[in-house]
N, C-alpha and C positions, 0 to 999 in steps of 0.2 A: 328729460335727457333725450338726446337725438339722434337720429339712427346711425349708426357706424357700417353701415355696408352699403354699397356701390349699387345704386335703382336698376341698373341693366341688365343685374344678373337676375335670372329666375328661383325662385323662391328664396331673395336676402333677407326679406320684408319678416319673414316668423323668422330667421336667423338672427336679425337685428333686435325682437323682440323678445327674445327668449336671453341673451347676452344680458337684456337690461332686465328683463323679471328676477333673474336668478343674483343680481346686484343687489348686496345691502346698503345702505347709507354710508358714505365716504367711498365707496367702490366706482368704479366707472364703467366694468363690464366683468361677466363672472361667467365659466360655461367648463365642461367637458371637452380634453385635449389627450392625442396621446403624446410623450413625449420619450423622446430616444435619450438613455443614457450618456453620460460621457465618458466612461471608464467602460461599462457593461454595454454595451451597443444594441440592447432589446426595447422595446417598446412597454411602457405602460400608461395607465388611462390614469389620468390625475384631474383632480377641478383647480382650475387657474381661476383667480382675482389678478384683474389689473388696476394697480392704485399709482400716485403719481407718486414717479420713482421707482416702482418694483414691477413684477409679476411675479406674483404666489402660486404655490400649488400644494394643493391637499389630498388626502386621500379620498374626504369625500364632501361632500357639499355642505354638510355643518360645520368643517373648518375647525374640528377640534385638535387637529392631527398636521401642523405645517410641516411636509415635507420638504421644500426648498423655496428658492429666490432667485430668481433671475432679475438684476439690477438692473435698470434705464435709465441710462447717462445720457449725457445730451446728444453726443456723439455714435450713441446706438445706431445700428441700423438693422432695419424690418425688411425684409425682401418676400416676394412669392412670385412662382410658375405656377401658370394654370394650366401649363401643357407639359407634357411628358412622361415619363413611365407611371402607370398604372400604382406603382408603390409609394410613386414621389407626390403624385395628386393630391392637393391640400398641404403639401407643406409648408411653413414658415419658419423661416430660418431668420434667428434673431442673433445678430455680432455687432462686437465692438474690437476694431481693428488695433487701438492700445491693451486693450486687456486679455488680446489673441484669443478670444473666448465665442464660439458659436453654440446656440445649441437650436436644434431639431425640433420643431413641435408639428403633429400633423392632426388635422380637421376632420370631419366624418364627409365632407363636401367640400368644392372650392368656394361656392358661395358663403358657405361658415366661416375659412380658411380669409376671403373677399371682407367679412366682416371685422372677424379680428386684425386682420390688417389695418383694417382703415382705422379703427380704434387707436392704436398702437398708431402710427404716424399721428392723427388731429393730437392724439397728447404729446409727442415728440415737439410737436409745432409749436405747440401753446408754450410749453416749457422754457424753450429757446427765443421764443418771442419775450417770455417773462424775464428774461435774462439769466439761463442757465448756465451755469460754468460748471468744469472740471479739470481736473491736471493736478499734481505734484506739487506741494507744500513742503515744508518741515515742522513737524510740532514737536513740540516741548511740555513734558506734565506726563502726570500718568505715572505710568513703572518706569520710562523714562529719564524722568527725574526731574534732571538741567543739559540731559543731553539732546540735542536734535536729532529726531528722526526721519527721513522721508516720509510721507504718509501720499496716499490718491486720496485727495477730495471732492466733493462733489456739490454745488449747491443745484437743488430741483427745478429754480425759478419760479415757483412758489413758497416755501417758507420752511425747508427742511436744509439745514446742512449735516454733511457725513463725511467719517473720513473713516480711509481703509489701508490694513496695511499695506497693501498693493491692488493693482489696476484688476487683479484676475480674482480675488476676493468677493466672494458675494454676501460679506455679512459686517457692517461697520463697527468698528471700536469704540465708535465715538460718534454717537445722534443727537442734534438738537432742535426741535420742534417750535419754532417760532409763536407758533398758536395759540400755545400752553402759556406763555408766558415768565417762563421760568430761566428765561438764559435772554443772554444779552452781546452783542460784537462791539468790542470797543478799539477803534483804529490807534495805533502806536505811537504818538510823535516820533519818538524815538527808538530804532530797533533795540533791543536789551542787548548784552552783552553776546556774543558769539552765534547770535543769531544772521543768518545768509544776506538779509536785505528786508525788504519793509515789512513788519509787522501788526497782526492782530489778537487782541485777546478775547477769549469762548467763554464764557459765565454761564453758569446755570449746573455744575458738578459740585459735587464734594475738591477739589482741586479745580482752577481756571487753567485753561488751556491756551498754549502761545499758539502761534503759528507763523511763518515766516516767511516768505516768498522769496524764490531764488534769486530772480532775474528784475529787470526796469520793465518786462513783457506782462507779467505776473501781478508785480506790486503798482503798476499803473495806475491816474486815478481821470486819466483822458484816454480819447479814443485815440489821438496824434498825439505822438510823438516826433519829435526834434531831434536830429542828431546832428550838431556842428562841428566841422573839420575844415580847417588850414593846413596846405601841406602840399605833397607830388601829387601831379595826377593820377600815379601806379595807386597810392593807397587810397584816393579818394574813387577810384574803382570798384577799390575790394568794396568800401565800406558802400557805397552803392549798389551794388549786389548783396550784399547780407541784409541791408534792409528791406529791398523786397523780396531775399529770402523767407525774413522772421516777419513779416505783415501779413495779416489774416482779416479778412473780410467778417469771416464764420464768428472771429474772438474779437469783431470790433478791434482792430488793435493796428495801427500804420503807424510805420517810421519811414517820415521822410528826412533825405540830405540837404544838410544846408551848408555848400562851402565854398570856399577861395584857394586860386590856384596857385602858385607862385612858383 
């Protein structure tokens, strides 16, 4: 495994070494953090595991006792100052601007603080590289039934998908582990009855799971998209501006105008 913290800083080298001793197998980095409440605004010292997709923490380094989860969506973001008040020093601040959710973790050093940053981004990287997605579904099953629900889903860009009642949720309803072999995605010809737009089916439960995409953004299965229009100029405007309002680089995803004026 390879070092996660920045050569420039003075003593990252046993910072970076100790993140990877204290890692069991499947883990990518493991260490002593304090972290700040989000209701209770106090500080306590918890042991973080960073796996892909989460960051745990325990009470203590045997990991008998999971006190929470912090999820990493692809759209996370990891930020640090390594300059400013004495209080602030080492902290990292981990958000994700859909799920309005930030929380607080502080380092015993910025060089520590230097490490698990860089951690934390090379996995973001790789993730997103792997083709991670997330955003809003509708699934069907479950308690459910046959009704659609909104659900945030997630897939890691490795081989987990998850869906959650909502974006600010840290704990999935629905996991499925590719690895295992136990579950399987089966694309829809056909959306089923009252479903939004294109669908897929989730195997590997006691019930199989729909799922449903809202939008032609969503249920895509290129990167371009086409939008054809004949008509005024006024509307071939609008719909020139909406297209590259909804085009995203990040989600692979463009809609270009294709039209005649008359």
């Amino acid at each position: 495994m390879g070092c996660f913290a920045c050569p420039c800083s003075s003593g990252v080298a046993d910072v970076a070494v100790s993140l990877d001793r204290l890692a069991l197998p499947g883990e990518i980095a493991a260490g002593w953090l304090m972290k700040k409440g989000r209701k209770v605004r106090t500080k306590r010292r918890r042991f973080f595991v960073l796996k892909v997709g989460a960051l745990e923490y325990y009470e203590d380094e045997g990991r008998a006792t999971l006190k929470g989860t912090i999820p990493l969506w692809p759209r996370t973001v990891v930020s640090f100052a390594p300059k400013g008040p004495d209080a602030d020093r080492g902290k990292i601040r981990v958000k994700h601007a859909e799920a309005g959710d930030e929380r607080d973790l502080y380092a015993s050093s910025v060089a520590e603080a230097e490490a698990w940053v860089g951690a934390l981004e090379r996995l973001q990287e790789d993730c997103r590289r792997g083709g991670a997605r997330e955003g809003y579904l509708h699934k069907r099953g479950g308690w459910s039934g046959a009704e659609y629900q909104p659900r945030w889903c997630v897939f890691d860009g490795d081989a987990v998908f998850s869906s959650y009642r909502g974006a600010d949720d840290d704990a999935p309803t629905v996991r499925l582990d590719f690895r295992s072999g136990a579950g399987a995605v089966t694309a829809l010809k056909r959306a089923p009855p009252g479903a939004p737009g294109a669908s897929f089916e989730l195997s590997g439960f006691s019930h199989p799971f729909v799922f449903a995409c809202e939008g032609v953004r969503v249920g895509r299965r290129h990167k371009d998209i086409g939008v054809c229009f004949c008509g005024t100029p006024v509307i071939g405007a609008d719909l020139d501006r909406m297209c590259k309002k909804h085009s995203s680089t990040h989600d692979d995803c463009i809609f270009t105008l294709h039209k005649e004026n008359f």
